[in-house]
N, CA, C, O and CB atoms as a CASP TS submission, in Angstrom:
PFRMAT TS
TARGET T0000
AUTHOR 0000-0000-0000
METHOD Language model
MODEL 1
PARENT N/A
ATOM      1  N   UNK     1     -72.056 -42.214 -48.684  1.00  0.00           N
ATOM      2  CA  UNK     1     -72.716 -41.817 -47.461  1.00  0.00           C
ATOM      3  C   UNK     1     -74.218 -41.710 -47.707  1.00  0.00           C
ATOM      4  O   UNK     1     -74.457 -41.873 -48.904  1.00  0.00           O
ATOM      5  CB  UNK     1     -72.146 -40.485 -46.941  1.00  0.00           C
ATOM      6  N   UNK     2     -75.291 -41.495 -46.985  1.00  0.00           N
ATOM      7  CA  UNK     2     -76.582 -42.016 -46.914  1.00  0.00           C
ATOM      8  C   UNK     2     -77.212 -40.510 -46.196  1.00  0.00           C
ATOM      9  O   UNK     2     -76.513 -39.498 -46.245  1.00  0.00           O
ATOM     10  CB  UNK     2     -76.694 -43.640 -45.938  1.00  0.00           C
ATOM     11  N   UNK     3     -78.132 -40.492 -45.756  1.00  0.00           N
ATOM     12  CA  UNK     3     -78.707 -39.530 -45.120  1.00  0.00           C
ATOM     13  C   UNK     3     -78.434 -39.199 -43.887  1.00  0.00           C
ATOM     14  O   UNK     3     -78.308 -39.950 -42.920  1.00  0.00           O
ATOM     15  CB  UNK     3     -79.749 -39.675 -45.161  1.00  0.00           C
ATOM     16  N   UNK     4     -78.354 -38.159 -43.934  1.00  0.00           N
ATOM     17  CA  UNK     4     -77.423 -37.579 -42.518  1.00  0.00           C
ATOM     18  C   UNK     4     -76.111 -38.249 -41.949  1.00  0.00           C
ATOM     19  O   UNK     4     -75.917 -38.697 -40.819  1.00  0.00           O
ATOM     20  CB  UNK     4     -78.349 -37.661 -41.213  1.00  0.00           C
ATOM     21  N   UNK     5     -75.040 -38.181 -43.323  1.00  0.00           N
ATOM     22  CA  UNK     5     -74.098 -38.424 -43.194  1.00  0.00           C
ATOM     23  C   UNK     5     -73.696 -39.874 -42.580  1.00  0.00           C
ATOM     24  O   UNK     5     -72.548 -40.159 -42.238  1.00  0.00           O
ATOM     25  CB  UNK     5     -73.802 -37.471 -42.713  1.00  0.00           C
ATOM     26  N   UNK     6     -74.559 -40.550 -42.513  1.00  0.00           N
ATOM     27  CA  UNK     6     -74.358 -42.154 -42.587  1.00  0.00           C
ATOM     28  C   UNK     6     -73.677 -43.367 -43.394  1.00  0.00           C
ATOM     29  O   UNK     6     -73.892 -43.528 -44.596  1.00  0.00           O
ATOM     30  CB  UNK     6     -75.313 -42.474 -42.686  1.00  0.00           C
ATOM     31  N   UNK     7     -72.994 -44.054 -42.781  1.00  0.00           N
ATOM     32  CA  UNK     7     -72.704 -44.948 -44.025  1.00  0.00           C
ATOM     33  C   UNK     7     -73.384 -46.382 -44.259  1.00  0.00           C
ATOM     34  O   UNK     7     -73.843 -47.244 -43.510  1.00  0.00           O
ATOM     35  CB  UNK     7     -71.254 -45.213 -44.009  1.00  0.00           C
ATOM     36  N   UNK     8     -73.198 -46.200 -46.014  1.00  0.00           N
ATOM     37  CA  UNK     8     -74.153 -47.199 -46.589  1.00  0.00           C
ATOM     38  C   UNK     8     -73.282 -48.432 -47.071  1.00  0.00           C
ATOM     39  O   UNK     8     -72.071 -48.593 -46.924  1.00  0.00           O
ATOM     40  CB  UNK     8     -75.034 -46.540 -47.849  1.00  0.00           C
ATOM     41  N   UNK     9     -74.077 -49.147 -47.598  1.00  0.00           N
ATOM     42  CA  UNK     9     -72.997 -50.393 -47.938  1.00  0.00           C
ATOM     43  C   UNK     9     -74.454 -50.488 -49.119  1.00  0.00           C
ATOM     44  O   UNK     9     -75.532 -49.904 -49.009  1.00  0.00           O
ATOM     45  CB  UNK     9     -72.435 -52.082 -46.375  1.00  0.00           C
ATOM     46  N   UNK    10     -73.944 -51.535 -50.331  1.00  0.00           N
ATOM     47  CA  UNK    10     -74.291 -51.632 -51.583  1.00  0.00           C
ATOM     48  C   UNK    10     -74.082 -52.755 -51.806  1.00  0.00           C
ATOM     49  O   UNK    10     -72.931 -53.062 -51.496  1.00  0.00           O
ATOM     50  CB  UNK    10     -73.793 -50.883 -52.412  1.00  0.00           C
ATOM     51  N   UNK    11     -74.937 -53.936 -52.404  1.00  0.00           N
ATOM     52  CA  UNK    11     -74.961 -55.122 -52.594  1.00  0.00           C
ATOM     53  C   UNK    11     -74.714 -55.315 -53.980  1.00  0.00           C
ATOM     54  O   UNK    11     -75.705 -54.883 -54.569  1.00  0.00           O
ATOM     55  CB  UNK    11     -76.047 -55.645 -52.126  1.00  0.00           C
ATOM     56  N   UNK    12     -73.703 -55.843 -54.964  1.00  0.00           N
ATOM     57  CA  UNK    12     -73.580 -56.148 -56.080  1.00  0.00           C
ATOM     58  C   UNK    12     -73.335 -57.196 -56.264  1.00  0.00           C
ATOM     59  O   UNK    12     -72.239 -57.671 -55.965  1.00  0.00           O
ATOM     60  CB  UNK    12     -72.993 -55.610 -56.581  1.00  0.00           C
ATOM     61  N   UNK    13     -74.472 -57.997 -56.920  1.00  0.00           N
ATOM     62  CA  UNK    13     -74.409 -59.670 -57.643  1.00  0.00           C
ATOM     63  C   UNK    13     -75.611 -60.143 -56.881  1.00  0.00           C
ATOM     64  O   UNK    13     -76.168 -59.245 -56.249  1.00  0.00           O
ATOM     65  CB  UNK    13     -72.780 -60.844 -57.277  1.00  0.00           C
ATOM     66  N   UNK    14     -76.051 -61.126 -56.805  1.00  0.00           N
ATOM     67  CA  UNK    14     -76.816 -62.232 -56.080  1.00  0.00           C
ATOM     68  C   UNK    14     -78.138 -61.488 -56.154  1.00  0.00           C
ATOM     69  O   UNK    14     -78.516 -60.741 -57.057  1.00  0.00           O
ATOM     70  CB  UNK    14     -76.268 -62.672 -54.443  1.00  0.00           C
ATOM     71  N   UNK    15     -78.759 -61.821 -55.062  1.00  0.00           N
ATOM     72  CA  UNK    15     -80.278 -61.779 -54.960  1.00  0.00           C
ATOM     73  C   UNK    15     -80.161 -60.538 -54.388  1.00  0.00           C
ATOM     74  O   UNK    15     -81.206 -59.959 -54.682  1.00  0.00           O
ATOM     75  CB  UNK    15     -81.145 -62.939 -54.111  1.00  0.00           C
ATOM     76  N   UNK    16     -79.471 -59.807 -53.734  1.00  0.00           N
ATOM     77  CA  UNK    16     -79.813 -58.506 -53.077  1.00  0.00           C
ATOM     78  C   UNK    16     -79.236 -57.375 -54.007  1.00  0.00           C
ATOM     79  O   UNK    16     -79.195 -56.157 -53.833  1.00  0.00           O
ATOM     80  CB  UNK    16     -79.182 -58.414 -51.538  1.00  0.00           C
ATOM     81  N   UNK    17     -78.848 -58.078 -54.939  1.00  0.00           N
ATOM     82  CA  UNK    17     -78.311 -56.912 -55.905  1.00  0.00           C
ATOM     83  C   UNK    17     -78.595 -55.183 -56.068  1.00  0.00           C
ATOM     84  O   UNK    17     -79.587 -54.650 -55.571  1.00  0.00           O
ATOM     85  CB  UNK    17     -78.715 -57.396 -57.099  1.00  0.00           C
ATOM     86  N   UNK    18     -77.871 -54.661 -56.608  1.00  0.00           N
ATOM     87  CA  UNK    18     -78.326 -52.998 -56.131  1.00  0.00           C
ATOM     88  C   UNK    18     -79.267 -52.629 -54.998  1.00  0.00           C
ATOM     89  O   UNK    18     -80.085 -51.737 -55.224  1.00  0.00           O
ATOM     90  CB  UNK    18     -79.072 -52.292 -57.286  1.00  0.00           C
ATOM     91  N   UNK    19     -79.244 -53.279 -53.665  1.00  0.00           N
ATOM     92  CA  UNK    19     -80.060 -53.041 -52.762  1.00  0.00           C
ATOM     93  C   UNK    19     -78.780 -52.076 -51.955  1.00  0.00           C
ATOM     94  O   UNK    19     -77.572 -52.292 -52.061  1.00  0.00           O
ATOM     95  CB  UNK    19     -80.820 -54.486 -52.048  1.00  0.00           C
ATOM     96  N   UNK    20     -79.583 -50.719 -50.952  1.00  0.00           N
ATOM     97  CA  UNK    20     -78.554 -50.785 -50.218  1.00  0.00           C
ATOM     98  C   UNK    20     -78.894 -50.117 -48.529  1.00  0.00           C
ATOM     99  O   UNK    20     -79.681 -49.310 -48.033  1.00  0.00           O
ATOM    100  CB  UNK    20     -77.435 -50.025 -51.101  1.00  0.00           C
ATOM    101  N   UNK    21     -77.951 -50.872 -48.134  1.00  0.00           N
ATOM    102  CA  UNK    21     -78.348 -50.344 -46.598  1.00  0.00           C
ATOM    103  C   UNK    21     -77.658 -49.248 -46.039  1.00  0.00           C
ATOM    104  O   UNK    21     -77.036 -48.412 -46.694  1.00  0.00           O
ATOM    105  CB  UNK    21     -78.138 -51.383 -45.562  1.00  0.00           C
ATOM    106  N   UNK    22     -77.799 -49.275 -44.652  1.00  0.00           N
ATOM    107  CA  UNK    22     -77.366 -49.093 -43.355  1.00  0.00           C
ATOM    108  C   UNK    22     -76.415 -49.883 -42.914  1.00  0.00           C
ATOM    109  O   UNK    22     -76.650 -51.091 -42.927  1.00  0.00           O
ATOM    110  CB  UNK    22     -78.278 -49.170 -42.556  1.00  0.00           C
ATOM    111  N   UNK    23     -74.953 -49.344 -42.356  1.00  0.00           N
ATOM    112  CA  UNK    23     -74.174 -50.097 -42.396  1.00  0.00           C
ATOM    113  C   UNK    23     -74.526 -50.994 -40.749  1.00  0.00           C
ATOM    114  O   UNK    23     -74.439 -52.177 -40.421  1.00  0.00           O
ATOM    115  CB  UNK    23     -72.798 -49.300 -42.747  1.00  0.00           C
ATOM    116  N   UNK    24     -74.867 -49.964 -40.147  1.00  0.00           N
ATOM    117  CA  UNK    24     -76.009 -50.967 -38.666  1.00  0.00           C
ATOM    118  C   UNK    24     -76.807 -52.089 -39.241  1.00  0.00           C
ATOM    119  O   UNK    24     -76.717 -53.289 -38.979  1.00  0.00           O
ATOM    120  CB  UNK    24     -77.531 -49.861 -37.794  1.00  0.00           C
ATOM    121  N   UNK    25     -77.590 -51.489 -40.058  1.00  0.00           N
ATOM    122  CA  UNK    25     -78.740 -52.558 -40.030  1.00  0.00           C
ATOM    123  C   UNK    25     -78.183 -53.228 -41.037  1.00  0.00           C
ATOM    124  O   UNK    25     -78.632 -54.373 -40.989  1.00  0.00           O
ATOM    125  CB  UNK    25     -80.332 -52.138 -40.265  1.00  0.00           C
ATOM    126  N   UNK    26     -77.322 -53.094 -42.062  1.00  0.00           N
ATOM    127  CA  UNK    26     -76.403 -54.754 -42.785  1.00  0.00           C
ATOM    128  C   UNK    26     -75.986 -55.688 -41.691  1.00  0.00           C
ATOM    129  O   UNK    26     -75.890 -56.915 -41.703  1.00  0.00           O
ATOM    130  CB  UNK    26     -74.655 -54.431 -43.689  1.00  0.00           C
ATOM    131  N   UNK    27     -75.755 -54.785 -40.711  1.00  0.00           N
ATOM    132  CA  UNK    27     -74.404 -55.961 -40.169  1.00  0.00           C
ATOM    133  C   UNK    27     -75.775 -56.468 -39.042  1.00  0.00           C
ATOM    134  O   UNK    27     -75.713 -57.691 -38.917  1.00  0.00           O
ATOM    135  CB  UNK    27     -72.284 -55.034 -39.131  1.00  0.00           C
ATOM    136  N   UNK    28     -76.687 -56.006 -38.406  1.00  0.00           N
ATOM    137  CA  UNK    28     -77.708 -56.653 -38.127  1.00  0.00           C
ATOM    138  C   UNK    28     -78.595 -57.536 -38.639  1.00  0.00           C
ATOM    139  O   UNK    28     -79.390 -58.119 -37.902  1.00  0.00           O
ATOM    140  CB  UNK    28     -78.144 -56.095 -37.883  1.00  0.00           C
ATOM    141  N   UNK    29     -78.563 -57.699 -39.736  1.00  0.00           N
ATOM    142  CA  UNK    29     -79.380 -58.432 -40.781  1.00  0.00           C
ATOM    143  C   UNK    29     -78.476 -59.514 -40.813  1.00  0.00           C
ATOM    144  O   UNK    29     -79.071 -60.592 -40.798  1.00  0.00           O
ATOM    145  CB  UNK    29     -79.687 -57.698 -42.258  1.00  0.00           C
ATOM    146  N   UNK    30     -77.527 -59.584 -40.844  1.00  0.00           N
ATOM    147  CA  UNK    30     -76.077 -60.619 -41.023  1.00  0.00           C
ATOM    148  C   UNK    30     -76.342 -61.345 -39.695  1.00  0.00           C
ATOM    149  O   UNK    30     -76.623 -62.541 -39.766  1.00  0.00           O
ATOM    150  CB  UNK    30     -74.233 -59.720 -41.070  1.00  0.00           C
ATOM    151  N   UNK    31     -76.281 -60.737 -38.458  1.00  0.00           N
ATOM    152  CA  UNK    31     -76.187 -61.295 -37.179  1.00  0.00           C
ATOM    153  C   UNK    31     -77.243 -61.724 -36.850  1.00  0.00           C
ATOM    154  O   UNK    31     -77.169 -62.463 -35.868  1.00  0.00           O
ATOM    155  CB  UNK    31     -75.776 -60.575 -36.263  1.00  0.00           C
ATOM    156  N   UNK    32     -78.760 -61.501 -37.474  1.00  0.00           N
ATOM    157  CA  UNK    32     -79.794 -62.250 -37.340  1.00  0.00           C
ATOM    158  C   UNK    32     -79.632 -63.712 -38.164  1.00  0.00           C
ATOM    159  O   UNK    32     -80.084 -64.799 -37.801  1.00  0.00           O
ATOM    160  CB  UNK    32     -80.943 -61.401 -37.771  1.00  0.00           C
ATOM    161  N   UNK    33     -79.157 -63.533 -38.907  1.00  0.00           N
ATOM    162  CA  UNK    33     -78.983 -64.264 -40.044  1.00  0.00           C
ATOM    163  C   UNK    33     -78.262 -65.673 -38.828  1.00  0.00           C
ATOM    164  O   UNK    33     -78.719 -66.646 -38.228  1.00  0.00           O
ATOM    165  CB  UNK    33     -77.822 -63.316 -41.513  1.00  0.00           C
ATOM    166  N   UNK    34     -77.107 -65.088 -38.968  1.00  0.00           N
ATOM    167  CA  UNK    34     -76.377 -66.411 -37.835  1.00  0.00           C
ATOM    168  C   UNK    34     -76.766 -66.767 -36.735  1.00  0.00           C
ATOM    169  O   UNK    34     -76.252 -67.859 -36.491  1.00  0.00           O
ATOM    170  CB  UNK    34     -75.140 -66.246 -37.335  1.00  0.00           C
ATOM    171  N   UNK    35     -77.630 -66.316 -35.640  1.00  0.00           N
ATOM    172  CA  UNK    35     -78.360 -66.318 -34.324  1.00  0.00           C
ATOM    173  C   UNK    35     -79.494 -67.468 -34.847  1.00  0.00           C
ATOM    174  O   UNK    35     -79.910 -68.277 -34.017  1.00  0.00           O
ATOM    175  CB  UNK    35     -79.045 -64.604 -33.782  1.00  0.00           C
ATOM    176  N   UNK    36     -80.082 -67.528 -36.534  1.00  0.00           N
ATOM    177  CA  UNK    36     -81.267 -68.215 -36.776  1.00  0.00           C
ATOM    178  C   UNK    36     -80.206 -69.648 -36.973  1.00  0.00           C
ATOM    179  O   UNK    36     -80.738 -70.724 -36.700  1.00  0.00           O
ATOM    180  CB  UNK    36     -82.391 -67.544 -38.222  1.00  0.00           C
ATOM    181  N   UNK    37     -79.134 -69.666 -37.310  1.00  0.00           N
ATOM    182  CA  UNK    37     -78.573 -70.932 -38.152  1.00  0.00           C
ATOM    183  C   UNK    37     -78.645 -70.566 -39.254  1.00  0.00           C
ATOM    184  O   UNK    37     -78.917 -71.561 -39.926  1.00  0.00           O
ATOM    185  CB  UNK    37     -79.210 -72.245 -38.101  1.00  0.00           C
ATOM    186  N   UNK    38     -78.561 -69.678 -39.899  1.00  0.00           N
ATOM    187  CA  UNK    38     -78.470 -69.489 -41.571  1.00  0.00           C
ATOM    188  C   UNK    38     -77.554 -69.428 -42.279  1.00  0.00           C
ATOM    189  O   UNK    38     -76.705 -68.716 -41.743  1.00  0.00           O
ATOM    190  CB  UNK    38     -78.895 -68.558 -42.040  1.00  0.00           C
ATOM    191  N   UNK    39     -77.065 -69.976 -43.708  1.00  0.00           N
ATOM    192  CA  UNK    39     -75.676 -70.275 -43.631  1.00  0.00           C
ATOM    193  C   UNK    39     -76.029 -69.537 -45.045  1.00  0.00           C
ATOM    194  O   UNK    39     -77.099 -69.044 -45.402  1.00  0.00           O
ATOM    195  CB  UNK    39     -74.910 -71.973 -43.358  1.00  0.00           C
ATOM    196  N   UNK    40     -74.705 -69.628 -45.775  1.00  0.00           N
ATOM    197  CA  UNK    40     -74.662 -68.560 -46.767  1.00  0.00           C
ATOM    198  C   UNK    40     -75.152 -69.489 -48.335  1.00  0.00           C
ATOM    199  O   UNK    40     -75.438 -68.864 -49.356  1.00  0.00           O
ATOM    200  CB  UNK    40     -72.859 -67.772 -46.764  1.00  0.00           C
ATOM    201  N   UNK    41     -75.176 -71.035 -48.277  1.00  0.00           N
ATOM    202  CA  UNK    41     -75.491 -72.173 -48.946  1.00  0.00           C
ATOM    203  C   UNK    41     -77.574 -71.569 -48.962  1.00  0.00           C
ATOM    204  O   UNK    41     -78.424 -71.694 -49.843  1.00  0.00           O
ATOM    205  CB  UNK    41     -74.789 -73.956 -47.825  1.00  0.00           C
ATOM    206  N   UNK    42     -77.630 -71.100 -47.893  1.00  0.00           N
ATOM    207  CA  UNK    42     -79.196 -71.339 -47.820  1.00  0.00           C
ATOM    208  C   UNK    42     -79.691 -69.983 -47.852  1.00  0.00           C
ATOM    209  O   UNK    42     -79.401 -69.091 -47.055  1.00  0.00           O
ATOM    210  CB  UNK    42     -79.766 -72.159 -46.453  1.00  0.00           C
ATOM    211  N   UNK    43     -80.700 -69.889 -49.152  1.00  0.00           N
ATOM    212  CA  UNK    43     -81.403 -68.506 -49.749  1.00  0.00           C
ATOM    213  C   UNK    43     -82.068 -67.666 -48.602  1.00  0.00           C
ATOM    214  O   UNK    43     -82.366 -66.476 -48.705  1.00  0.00           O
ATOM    215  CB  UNK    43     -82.658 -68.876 -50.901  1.00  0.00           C
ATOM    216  N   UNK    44     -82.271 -68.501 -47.427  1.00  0.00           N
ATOM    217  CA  UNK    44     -82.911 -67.681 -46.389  1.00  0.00           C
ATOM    218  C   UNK    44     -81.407 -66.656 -45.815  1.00  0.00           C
ATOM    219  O   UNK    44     -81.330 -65.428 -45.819  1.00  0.00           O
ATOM    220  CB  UNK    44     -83.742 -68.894 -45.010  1.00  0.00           C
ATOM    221  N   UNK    45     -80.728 -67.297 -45.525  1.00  0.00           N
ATOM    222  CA  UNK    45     -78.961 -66.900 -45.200  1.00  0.00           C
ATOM    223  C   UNK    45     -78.381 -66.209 -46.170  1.00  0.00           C
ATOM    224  O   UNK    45     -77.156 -66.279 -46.265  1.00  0.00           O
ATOM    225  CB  UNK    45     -77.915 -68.156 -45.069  1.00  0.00           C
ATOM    226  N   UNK    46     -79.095 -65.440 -47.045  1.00  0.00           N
ATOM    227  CA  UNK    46     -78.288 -64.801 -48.318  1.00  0.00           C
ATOM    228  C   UNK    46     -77.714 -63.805 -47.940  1.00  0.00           C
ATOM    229  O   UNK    46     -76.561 -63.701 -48.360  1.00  0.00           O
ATOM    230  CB  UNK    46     -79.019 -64.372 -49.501  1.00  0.00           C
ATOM    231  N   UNK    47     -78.110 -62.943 -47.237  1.00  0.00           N
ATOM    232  CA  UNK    47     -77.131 -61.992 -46.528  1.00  0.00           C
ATOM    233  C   UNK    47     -75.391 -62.378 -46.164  1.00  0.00           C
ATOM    234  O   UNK    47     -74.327 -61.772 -46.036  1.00  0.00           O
ATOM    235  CB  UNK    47     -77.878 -61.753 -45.139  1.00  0.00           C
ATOM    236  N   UNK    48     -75.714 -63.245 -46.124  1.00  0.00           N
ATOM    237  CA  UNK    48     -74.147 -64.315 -45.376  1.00  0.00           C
ATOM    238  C   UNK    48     -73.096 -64.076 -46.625  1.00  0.00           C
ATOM    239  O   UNK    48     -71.927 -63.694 -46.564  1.00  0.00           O
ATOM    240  CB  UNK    48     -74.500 -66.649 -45.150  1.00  0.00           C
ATOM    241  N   UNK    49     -73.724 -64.353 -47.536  1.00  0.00           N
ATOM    242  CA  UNK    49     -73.529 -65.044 -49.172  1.00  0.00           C
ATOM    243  C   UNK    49     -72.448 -63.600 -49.598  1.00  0.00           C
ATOM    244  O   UNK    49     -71.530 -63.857 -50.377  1.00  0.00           O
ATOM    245  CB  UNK    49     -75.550 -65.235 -50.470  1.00  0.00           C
ATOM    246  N   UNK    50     -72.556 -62.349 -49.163  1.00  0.00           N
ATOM    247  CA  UNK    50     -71.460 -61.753 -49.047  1.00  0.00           C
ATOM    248  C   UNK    50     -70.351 -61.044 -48.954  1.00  0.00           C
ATOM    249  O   UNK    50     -70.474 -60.691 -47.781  1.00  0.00           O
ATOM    250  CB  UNK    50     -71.421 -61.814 -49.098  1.00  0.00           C
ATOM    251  N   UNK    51     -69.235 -60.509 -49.351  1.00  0.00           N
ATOM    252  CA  UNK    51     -68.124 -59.669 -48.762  1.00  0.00           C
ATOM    253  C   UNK    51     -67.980 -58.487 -48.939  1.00  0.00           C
ATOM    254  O   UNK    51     -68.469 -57.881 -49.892  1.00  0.00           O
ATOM    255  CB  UNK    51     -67.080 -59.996 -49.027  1.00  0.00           C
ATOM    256  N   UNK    52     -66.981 -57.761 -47.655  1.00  0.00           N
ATOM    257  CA  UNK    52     -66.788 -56.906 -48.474  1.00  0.00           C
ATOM    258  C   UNK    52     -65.664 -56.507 -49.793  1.00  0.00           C
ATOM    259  O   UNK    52     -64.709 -57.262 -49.980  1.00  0.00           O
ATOM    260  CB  UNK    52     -66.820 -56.248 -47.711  1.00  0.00           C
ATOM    261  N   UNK    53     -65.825 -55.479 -50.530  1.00  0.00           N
ATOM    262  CA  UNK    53     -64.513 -55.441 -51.908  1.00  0.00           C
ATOM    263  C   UNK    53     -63.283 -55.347 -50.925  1.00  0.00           C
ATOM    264  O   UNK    53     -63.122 -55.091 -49.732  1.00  0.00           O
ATOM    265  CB  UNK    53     -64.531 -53.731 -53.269  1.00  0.00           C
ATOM    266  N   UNK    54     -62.309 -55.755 -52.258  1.00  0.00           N
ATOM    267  CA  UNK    54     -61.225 -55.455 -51.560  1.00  0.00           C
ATOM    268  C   UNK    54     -60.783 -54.056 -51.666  1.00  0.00           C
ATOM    269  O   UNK    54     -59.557 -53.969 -51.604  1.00  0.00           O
ATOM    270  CB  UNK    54     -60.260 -56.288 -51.913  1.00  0.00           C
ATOM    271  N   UNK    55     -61.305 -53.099 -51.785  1.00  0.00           N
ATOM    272  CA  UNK    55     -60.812 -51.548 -51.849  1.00  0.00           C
ATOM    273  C   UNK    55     -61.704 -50.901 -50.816  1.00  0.00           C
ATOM    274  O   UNK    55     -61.711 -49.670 -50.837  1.00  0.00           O
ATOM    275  CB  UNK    55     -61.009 -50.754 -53.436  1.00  0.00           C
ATOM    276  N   UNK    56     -62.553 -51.580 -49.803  1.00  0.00           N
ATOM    277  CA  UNK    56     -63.098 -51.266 -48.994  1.00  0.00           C
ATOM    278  C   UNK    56     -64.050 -49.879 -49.067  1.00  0.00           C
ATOM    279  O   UNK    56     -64.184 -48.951 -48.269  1.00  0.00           O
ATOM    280  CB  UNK    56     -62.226 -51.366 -48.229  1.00  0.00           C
ATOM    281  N   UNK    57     -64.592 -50.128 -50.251  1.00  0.00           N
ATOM    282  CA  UNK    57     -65.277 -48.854 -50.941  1.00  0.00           C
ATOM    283  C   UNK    57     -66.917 -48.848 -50.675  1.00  0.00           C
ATOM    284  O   UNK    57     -67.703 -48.054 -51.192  1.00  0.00           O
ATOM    285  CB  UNK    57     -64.979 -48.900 -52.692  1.00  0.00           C
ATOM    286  N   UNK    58     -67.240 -49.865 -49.793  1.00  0.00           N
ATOM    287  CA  UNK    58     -68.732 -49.436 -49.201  1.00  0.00           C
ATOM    288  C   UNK    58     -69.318 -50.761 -50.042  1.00  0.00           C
ATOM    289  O   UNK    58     -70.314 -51.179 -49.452  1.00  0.00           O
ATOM    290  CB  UNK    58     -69.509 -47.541 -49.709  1.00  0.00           C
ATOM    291  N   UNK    59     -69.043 -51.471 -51.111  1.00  0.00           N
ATOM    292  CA  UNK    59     -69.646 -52.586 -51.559  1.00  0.00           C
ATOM    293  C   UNK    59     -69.104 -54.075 -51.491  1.00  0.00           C
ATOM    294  O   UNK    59     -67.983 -54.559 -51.647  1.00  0.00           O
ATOM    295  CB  UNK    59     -69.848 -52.297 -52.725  1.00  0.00           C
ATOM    296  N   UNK    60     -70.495 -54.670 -51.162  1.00  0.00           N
ATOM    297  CA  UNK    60     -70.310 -55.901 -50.723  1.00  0.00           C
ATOM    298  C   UNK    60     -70.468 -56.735 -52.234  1.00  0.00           C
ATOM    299  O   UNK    60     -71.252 -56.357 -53.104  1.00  0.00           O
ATOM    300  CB  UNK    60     -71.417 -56.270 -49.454  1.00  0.00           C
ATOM    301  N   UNK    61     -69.645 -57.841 -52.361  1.00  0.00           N
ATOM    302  CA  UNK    61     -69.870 -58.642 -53.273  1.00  0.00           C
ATOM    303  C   UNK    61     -70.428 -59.634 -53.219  1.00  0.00           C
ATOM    304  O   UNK    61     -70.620 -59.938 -52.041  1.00  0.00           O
ATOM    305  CB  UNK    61     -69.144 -58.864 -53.691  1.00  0.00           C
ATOM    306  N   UNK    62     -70.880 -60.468 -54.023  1.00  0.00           N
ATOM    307  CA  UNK    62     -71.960 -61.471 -53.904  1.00  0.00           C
ATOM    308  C   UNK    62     -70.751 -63.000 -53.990  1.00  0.00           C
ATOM    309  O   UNK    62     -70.124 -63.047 -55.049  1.00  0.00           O
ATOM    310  CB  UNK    62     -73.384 -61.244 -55.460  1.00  0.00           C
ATOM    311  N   UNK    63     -70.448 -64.153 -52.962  1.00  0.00           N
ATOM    312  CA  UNK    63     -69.628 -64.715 -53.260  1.00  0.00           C
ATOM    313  C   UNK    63     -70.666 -66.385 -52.876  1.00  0.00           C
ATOM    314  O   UNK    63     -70.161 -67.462 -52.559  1.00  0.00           O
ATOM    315  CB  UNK    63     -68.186 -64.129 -52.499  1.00  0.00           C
ATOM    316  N   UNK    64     -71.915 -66.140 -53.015  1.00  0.00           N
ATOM    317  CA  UNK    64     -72.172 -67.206 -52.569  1.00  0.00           C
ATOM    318  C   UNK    64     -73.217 -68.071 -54.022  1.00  0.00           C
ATOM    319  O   UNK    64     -73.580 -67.477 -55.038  1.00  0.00           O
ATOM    320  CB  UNK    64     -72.881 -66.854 -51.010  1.00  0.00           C
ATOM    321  N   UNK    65     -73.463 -69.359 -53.747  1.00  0.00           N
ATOM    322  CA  UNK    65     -73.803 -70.178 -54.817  1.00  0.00           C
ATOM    323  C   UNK    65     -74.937 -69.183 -56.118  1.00  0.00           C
ATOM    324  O   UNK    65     -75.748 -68.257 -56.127  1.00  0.00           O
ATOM    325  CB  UNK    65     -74.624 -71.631 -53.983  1.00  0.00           C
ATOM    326  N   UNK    66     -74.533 -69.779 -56.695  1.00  0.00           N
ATOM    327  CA  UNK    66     -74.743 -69.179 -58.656  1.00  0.00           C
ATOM    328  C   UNK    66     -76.593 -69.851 -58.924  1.00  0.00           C
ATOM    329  O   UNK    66     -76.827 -71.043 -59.119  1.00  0.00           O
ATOM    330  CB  UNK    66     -73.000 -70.556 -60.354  1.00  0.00           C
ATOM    331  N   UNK    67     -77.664 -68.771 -58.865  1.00  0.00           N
ATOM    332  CA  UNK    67     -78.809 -69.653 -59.079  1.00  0.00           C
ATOM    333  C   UNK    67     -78.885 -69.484 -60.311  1.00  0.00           C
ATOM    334  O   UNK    67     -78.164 -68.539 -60.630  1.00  0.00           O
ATOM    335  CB  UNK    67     -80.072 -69.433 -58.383  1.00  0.00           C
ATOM    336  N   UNK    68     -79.606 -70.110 -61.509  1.00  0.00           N
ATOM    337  CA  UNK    68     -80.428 -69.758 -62.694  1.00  0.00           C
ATOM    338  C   UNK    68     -81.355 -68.536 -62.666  1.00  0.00           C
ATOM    339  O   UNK    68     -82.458 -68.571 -62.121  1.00  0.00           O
ATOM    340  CB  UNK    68     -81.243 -70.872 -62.988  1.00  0.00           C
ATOM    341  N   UNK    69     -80.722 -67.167 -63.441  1.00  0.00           N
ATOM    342  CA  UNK    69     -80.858 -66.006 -63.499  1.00  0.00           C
ATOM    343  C   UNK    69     -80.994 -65.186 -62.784  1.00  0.00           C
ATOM    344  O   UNK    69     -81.862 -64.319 -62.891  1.00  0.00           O
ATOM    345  CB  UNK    69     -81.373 -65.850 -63.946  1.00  0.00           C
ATOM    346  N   UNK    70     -80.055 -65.279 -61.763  1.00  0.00           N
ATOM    347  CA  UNK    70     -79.326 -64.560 -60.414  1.00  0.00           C
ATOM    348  C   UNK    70     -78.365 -63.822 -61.232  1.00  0.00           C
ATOM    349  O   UNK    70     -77.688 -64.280 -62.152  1.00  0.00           O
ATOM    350  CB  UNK    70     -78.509 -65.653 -59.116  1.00  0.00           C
ATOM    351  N   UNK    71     -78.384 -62.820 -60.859  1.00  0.00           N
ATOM    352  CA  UNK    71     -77.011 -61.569 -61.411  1.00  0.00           C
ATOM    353  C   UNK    71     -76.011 -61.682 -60.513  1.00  0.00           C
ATOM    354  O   UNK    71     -75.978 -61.631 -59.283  1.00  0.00           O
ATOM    355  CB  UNK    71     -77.389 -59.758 -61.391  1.00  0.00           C
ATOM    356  N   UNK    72     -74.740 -61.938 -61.835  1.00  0.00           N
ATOM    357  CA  UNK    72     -73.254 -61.854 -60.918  1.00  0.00           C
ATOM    358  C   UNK    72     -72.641 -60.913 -61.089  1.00  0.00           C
ATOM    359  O   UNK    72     -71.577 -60.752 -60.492  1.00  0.00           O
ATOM    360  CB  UNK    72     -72.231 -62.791 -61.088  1.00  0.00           C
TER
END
């Protein structure tokens, strides 16, 4: 949970790694993301790139393409 009892979501792997949000403004950042054409192939679209765990524990995993010294 986040400040004033909010929930957060947590990015592990890829380019957004240990970043973490707002579970509003993730899923807004996502929906901008698709409204532009951004796909999860394209670094601008990295948000897309990905899921949530399967224990539904607030972190998203990174499932999208592998760059040269990108953390998985």
């Amino acid at each position: 949970m986040g400040q004033g009892g909010r929930q957060t979501v947590r990015l592990s792997g890829g380019s957004g790694h240990g970043q973490v949000f707002y579970v509003e403004d993730w899923e807004e950042r996502r929906r901008a993301a698709q409204r532009m054409g951004r796909t999860a192939d394209d670094i601008r679209g990295w948000a897309l790139a990905y899921r949530p765990s399967a224990d539904n524990s607030g972190v998203w995993i990174w499932v999208g393409p592998h760059s040269p010294g990108q953390r998985t």
